[in-house]
PQR file of N, CA, C, O and H, with PARSE charges and radii, in Angstrom:
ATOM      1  N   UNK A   1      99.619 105.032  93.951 -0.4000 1.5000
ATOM      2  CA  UNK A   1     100.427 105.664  94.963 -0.0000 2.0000
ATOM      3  C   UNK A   1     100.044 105.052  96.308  0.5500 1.7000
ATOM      4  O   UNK A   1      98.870 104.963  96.670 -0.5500 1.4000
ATOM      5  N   UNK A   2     101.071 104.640  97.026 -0.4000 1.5000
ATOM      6  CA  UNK A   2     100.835 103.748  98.161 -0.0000 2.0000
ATOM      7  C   UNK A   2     101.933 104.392  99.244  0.5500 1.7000
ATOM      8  O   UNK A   2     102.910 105.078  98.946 -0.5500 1.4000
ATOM      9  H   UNK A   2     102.025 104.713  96.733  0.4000 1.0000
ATOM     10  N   UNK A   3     101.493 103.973 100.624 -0.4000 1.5000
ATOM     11  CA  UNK A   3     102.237 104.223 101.727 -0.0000 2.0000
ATOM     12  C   UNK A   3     103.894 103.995 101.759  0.5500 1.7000
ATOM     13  O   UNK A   3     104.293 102.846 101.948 -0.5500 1.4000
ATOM     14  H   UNK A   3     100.698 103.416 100.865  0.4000 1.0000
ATOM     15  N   UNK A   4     104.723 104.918 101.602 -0.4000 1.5000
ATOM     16  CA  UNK A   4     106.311 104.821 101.885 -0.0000 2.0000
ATOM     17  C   UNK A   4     106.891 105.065 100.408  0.5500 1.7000
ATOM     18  O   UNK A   4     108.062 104.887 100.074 -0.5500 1.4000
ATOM     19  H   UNK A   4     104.398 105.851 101.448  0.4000 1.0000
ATOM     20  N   UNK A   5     105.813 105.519  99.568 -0.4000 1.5000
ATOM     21  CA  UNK A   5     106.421 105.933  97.998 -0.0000 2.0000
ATOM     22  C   UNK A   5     107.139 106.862  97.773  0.5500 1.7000
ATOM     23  O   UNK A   5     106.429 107.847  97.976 -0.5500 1.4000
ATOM     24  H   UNK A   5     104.861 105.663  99.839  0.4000 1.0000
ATOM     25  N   UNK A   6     107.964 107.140  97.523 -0.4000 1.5000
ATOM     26  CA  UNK A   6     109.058 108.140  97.409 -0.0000 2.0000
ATOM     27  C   UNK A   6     108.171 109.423  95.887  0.5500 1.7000
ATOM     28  O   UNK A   6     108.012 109.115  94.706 -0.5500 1.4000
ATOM     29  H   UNK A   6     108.541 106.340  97.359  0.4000 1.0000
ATOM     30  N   UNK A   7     107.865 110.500  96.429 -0.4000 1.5000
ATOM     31  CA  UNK A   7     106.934 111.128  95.304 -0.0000 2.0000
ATOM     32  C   UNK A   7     107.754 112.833  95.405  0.5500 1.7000
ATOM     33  O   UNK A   7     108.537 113.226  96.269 -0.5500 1.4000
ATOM     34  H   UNK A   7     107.995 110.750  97.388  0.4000 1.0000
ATOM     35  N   UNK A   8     107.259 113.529  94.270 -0.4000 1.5000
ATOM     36  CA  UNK A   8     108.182 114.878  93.999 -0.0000 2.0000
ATOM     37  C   UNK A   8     107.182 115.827  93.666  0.5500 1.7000
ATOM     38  O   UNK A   8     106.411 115.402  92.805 -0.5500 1.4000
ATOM     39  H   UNK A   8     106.623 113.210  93.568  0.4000 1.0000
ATOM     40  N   UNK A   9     106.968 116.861  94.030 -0.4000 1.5000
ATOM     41  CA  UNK A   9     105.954 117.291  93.207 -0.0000 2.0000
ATOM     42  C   UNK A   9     105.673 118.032  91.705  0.5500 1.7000
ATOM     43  O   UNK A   9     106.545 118.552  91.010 -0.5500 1.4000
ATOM     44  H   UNK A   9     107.593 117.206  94.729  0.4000 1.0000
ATOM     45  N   UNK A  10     104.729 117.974  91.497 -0.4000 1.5000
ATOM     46  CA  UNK A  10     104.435 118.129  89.520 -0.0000 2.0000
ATOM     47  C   UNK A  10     104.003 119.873  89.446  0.5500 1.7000
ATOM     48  O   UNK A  10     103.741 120.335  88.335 -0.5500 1.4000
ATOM     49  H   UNK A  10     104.020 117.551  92.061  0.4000 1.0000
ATOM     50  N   UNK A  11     103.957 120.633  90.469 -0.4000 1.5000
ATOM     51  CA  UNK A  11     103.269 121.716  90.254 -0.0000 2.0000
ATOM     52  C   UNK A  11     103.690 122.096  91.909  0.5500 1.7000
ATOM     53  O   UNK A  11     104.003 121.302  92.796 -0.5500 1.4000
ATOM     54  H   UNK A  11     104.170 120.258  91.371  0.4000 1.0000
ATOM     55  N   UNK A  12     103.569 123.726  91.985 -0.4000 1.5000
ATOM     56  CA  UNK A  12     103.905 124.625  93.440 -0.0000 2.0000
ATOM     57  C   UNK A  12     102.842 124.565  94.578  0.5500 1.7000
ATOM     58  O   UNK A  12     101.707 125.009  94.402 -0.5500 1.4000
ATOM     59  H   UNK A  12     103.316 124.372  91.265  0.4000 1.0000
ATOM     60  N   UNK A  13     103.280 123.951  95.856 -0.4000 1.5000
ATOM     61  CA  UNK A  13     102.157 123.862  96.548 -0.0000 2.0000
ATOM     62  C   UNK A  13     102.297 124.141  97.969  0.5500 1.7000
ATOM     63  O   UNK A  13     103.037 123.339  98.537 -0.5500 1.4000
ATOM     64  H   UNK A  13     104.202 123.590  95.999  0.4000 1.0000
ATOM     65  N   UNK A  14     101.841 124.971  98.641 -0.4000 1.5000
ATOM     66  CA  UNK A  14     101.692 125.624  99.842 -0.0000 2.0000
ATOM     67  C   UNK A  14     103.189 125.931  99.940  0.5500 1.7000
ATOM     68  O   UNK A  14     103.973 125.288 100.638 -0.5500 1.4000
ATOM     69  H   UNK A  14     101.239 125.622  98.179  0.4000 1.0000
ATOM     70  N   UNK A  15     103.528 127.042  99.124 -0.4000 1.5000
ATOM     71  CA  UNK A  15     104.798 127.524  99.384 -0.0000 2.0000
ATOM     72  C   UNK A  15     106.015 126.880  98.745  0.5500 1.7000
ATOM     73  O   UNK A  15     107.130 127.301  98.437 -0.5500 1.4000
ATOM     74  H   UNK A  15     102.891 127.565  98.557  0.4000 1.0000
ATOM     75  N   UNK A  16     105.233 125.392  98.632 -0.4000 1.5000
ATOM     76  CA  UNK A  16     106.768 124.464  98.217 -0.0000 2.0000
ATOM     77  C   UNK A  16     107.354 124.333  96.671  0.5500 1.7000
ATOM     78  O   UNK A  16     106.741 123.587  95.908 -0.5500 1.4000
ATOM     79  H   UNK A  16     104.327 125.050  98.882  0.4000 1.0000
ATOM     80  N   UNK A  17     108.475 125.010  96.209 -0.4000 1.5000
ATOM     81  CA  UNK A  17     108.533 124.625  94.677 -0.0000 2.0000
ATOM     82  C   UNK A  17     108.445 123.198  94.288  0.5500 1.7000
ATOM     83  O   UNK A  17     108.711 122.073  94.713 -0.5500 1.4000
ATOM     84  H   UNK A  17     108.973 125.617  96.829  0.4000 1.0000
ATOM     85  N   UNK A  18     107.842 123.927  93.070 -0.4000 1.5000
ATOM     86  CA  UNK A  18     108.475 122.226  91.676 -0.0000 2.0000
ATOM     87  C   UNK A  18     109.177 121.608  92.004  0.5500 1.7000
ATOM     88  O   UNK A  18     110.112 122.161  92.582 -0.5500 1.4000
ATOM     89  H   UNK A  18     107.627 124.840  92.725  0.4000 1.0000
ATOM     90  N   UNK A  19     109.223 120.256  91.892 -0.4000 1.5000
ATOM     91  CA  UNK A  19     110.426 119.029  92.055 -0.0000 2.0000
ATOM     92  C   UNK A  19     110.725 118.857  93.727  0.5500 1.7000
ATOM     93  O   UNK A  19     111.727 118.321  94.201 -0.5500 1.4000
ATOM     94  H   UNK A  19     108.464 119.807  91.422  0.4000 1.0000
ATOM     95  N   UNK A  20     109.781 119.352  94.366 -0.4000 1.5000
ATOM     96  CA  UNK A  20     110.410 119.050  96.140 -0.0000 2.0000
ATOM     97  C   UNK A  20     110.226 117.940  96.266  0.5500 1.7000
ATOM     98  O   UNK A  20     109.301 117.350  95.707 -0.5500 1.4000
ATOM     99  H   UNK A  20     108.968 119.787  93.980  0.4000 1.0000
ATOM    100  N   UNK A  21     111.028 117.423  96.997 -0.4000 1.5000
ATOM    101  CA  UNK A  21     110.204 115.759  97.579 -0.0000 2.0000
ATOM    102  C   UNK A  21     109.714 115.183  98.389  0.5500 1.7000
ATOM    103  O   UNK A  21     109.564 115.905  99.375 -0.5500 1.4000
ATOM    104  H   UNK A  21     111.779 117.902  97.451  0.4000 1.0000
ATOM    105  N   UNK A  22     109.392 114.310  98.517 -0.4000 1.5000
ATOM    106  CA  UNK A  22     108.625 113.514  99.466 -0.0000 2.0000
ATOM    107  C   UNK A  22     108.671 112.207 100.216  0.5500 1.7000
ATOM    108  O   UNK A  22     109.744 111.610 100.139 -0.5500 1.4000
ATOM    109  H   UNK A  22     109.513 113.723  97.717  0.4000 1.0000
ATOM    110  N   UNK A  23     107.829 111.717 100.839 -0.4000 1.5000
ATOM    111  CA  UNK A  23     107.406 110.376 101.005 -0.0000 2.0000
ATOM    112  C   UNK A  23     106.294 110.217 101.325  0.5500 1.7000
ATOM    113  O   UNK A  23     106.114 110.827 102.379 -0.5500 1.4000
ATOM    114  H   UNK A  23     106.957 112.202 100.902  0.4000 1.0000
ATOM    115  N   UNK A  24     105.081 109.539 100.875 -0.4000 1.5000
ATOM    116  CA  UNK A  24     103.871 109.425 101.518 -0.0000 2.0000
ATOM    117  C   UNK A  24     103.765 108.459 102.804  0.5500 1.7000
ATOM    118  O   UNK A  24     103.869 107.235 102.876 -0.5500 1.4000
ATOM    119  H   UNK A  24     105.227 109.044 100.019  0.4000 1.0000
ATOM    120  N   UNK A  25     103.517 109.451 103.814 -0.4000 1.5000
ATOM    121  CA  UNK A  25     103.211 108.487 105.105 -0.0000 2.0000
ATOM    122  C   UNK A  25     102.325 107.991 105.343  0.5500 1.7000
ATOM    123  O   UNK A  25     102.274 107.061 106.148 -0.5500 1.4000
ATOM    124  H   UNK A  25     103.432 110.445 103.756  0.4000 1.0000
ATOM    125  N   UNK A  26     100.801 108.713 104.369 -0.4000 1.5000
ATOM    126  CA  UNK A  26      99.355 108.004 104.714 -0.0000 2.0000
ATOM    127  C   UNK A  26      98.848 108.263 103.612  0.5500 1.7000
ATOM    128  O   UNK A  26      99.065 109.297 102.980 -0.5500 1.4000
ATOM    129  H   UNK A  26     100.842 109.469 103.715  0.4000 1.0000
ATOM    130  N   UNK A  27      97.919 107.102 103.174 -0.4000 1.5000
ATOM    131  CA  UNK A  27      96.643 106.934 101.751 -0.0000 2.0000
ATOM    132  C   UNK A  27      95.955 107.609 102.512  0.5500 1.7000
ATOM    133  O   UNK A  27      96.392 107.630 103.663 -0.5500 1.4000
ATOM    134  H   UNK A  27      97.743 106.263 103.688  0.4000 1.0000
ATOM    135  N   UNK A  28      94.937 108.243 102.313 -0.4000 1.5000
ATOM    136  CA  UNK A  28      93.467 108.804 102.601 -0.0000 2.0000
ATOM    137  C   UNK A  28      92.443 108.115 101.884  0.5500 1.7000
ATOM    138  O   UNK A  28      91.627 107.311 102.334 -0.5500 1.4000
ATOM    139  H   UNK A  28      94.582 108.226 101.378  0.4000 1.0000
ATOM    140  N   UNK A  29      92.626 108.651 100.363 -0.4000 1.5000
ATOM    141  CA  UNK A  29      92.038 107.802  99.410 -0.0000 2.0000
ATOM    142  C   UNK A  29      92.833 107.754  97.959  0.5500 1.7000
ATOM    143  O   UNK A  29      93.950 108.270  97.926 -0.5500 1.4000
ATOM    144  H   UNK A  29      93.289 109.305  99.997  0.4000 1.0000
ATOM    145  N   UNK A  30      92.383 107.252  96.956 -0.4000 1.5000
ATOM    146  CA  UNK A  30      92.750 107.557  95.633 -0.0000 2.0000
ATOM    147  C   UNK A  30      93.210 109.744  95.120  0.5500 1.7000
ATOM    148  O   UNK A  30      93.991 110.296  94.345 -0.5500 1.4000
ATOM    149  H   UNK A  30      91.475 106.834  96.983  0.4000 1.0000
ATOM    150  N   UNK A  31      92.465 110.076  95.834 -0.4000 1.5000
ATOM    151  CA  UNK A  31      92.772 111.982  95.741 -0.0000 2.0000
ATOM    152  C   UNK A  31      93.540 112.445  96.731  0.5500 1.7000
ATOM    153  O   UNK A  31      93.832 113.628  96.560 -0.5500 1.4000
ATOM    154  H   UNK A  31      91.830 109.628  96.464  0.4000 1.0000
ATOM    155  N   UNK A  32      94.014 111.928  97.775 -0.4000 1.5000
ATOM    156  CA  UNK A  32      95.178 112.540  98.437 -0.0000 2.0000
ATOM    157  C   UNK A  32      95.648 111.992  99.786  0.5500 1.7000
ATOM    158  O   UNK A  32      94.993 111.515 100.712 -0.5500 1.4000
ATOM    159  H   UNK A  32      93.778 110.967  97.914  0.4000 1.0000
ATOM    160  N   UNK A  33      96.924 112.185  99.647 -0.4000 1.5000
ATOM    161  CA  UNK A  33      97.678 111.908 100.374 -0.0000 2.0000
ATOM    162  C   UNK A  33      98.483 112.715 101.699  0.5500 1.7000
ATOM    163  O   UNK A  33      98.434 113.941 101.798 -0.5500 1.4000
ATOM    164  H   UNK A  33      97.456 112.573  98.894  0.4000 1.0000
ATOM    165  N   UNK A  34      99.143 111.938 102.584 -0.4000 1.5000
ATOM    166  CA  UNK A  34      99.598 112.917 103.606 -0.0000 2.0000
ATOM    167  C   UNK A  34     101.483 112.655 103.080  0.5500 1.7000
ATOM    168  O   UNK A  34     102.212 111.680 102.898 -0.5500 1.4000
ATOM    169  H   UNK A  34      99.182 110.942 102.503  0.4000 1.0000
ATOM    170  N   UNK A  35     101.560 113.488 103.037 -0.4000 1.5000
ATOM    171  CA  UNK A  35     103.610 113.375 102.317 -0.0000 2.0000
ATOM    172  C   UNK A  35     104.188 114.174 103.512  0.5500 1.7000
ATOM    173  O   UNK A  35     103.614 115.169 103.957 -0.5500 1.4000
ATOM    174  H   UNK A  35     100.968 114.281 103.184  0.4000 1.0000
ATOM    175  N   UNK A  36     105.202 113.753 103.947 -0.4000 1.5000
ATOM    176  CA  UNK A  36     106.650 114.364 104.617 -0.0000 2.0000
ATOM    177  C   UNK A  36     107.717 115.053 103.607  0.5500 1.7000
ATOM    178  O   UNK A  36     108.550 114.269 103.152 -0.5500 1.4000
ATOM    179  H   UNK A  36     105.667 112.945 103.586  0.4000 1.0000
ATOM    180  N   UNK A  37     107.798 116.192 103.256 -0.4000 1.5000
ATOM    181  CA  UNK A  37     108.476 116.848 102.264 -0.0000 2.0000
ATOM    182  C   UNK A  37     110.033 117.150 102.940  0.5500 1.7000
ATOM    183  O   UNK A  37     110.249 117.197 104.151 -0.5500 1.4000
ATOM    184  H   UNK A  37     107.122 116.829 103.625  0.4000 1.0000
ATOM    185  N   UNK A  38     111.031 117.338 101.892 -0.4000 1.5000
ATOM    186  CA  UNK A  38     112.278 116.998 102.848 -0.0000 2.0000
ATOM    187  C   UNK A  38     112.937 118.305 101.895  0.5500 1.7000
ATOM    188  O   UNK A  38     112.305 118.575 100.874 -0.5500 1.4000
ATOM    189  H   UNK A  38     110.856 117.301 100.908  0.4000 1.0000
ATOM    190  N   UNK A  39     114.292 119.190 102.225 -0.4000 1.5000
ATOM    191  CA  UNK A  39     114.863 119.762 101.600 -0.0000 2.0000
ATOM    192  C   UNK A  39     116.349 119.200 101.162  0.5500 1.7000
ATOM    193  O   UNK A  39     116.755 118.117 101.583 -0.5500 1.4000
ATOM    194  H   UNK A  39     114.805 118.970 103.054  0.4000 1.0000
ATOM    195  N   UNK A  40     116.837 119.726 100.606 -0.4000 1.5000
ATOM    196  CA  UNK A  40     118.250 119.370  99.571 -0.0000 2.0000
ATOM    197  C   UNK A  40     119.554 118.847 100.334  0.5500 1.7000
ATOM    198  O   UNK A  40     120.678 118.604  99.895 -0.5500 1.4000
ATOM    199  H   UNK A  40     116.507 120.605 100.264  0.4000 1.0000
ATOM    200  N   UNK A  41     118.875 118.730 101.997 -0.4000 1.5000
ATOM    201  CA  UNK A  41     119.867 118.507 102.768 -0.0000 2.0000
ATOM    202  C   UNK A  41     118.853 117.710 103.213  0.5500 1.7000
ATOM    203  O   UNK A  41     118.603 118.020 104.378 -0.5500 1.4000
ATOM    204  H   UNK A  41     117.962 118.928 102.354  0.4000 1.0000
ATOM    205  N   UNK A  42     118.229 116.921 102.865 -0.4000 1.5000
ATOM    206  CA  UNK A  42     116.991 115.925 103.786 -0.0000 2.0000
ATOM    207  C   UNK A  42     116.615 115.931 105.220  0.5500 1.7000
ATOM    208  O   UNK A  42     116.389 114.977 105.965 -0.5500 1.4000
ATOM    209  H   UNK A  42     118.432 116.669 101.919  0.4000 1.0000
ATOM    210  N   UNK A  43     116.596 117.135 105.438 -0.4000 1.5000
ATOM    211  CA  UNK A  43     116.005 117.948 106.771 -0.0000 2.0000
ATOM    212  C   UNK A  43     114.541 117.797 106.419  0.5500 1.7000
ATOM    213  O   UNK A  43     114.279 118.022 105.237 -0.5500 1.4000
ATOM    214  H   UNK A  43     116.779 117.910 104.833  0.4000 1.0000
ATOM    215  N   UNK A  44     113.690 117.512 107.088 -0.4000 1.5000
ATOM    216  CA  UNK A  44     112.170 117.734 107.090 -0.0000 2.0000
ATOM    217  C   UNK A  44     111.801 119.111 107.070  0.5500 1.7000
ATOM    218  O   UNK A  44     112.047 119.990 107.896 -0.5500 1.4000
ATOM    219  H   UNK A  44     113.903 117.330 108.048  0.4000 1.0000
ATOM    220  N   UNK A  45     111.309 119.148 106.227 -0.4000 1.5000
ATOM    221  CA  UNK A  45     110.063 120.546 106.016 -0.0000 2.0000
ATOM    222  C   UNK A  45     109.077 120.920 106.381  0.5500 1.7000
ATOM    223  O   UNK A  45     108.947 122.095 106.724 -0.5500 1.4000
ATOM    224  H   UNK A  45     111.109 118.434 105.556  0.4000 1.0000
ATOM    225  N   UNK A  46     107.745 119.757 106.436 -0.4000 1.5000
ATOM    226  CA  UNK A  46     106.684 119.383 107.139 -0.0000 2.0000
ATOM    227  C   UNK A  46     106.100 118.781 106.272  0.5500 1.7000
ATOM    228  O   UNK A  46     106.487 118.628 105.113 -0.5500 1.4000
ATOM    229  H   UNK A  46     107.850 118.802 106.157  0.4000 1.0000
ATOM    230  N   UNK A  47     104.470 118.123 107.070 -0.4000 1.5000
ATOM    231  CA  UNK A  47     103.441 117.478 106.679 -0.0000 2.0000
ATOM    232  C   UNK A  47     102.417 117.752 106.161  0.5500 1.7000
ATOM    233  O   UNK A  47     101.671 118.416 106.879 -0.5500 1.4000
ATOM    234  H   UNK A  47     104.155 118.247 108.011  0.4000 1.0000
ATOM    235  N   UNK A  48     102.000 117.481 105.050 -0.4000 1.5000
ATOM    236  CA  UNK A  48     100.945 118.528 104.292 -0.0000 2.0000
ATOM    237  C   UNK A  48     100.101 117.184 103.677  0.5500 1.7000
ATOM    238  O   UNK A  48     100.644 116.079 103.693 -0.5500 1.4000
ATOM    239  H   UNK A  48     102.606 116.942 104.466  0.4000 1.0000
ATOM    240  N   UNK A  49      98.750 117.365 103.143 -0.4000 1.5000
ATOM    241  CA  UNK A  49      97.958 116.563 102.674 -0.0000 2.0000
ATOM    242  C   UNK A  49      97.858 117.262 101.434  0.5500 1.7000
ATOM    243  O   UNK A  49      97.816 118.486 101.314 -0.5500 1.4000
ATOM    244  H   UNK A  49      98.309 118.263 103.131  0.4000 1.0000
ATOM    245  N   UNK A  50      97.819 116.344 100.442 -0.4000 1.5000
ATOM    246  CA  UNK A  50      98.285 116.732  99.456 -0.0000 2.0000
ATOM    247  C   UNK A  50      97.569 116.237  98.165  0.5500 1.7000
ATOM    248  O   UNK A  50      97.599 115.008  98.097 -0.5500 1.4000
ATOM    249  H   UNK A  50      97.853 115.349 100.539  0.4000 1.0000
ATOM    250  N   UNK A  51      96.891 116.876  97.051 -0.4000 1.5000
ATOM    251  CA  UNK A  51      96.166 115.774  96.355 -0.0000 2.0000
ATOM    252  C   UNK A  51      96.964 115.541  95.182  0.5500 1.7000
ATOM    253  O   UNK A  51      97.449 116.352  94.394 -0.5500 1.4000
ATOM    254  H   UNK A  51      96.866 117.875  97.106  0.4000 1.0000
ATOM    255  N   UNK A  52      97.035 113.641  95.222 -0.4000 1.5000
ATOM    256  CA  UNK A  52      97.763 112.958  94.109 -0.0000 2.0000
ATOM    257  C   UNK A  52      97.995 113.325  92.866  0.5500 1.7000
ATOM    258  O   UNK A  52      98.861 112.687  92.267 -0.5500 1.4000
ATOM    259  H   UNK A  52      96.640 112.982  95.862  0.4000 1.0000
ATOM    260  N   UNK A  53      97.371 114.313  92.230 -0.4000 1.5000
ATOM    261  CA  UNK A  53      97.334 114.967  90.833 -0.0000 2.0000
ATOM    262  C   UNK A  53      98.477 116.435  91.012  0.5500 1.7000
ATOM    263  O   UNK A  53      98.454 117.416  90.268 -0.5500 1.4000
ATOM    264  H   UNK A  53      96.667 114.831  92.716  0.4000 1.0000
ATOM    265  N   UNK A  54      99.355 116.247  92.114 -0.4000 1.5000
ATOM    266  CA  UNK A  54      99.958 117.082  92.349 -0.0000 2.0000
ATOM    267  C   UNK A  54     101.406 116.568  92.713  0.5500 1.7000
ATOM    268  O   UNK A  54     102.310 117.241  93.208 -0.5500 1.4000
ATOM    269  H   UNK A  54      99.374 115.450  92.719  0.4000 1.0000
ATOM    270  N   UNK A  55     101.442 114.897  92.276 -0.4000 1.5000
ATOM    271  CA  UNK A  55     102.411 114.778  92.742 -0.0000 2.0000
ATOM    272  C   UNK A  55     103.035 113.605  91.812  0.5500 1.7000
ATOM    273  O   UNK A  55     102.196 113.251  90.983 -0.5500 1.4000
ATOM    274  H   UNK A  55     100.707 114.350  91.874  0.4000 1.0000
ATOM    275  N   UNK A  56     104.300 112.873  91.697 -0.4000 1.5000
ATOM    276  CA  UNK A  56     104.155 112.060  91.028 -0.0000 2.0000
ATOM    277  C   UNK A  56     105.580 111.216  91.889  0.5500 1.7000
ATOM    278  O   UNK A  56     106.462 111.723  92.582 -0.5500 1.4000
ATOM    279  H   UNK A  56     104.982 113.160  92.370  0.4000 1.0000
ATOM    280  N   UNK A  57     105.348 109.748  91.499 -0.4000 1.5000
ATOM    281  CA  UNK A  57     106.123 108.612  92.097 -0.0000 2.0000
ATOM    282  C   UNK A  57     107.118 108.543  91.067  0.5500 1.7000
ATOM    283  O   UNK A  57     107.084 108.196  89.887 -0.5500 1.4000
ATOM    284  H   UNK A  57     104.632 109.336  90.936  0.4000 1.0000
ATOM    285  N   UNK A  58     108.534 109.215  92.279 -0.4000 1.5000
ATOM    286  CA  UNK A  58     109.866 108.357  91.346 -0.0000 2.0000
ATOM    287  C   UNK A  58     110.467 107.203  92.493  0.5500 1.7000
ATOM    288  O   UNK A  58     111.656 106.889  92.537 -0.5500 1.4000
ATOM    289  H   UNK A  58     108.561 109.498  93.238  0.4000 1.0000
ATOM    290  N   UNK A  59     109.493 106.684  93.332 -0.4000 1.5000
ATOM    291  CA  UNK A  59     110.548 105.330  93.653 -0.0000 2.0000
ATOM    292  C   UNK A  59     109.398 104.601  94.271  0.5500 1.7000
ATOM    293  O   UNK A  59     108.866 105.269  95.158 -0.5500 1.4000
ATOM    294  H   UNK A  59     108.527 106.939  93.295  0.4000 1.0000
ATOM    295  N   UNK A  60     108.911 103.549  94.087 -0.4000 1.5000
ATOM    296  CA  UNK A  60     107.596 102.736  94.676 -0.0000 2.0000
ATOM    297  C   UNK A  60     108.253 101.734  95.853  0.5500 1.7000
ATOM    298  O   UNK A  60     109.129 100.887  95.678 -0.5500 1.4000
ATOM    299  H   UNK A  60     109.343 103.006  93.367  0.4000 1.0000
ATOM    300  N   UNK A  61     107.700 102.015  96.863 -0.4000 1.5000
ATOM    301  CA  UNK A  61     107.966 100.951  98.305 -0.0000 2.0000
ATOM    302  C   UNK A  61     107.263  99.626  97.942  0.5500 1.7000
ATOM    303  O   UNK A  61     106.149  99.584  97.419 -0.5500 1.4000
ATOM    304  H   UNK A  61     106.989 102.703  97.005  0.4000 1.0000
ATOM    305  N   UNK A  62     107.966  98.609  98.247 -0.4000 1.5000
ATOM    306  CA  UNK A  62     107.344  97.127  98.025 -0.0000 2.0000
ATOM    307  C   UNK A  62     106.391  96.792  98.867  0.5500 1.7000
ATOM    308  O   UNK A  62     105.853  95.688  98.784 -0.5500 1.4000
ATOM    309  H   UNK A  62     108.870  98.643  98.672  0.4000 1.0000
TER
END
């Protein structure tokens, strides 16, 4: 999981359901990340740090 990955999440987290999405704006390390979560109208939600076992990549940035 790398910077600008398009990721969804695998499990409910700070309020946010299953399947929300994302983008990671910052690596930290291999355990977590900082994601921009967006809603069904791709309005921003907010910024949350987030650990990678909570999330999973459906579109990888080159």
């Amino acid at each position: 999981m790398k910077e600008l990955d398009c990721v969804k999440l695998t499990k409910p987290f700070k309020g946010l359901p299953l399947g929300t999405k994302g983008v990671v704006v910052l690596k930290y390390n291999d355990e977590d990340v900082e994601v921009e979560f967006f809603d069904d109208n791709d309005q921003s939600i907010d910024v949350y740090t987030v650990p990678t076992d909570c999330l999973e990549v459906t579109w990888k940035a080159k």
